[in-house]
N, C-alpha and C positions, 0 to 999 in steps of 0.2 A: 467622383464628385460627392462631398458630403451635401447629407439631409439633415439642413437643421429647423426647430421650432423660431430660433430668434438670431435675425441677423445684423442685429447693433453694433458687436463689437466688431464686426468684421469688414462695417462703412469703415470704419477708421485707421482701417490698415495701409501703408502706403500700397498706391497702384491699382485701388482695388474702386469699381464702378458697378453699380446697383443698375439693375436692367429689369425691365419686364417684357415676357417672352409669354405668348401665351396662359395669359392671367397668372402668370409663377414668378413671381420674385427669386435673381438672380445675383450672386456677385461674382464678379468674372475678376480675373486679376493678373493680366501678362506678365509682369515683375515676378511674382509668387505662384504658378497656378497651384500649388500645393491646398489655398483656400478659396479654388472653386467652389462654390455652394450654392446650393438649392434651398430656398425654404419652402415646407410642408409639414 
């Protein structure tokens, strides 16, 4: 899972759903999990 600063471009990826988990901004992506990420 990457660690990134800014997760804009990555709402707009098909497949991919912004989550929050523990006050951490997530986007999880079944289609792709290649851009699993974390922002921190």
């Amino acid at each position: 899972m990457q660690v990134r600063n800014s997760l804009k471009v990555l709402k707009k990826l098909p497949g991919s759903q912004v989550v929050r988990r523990r006050g951490r901004v997530y986007v999880i992506n079944k289609q792709n999990p290649r851009w699993n990420t974390r922002q921190g």
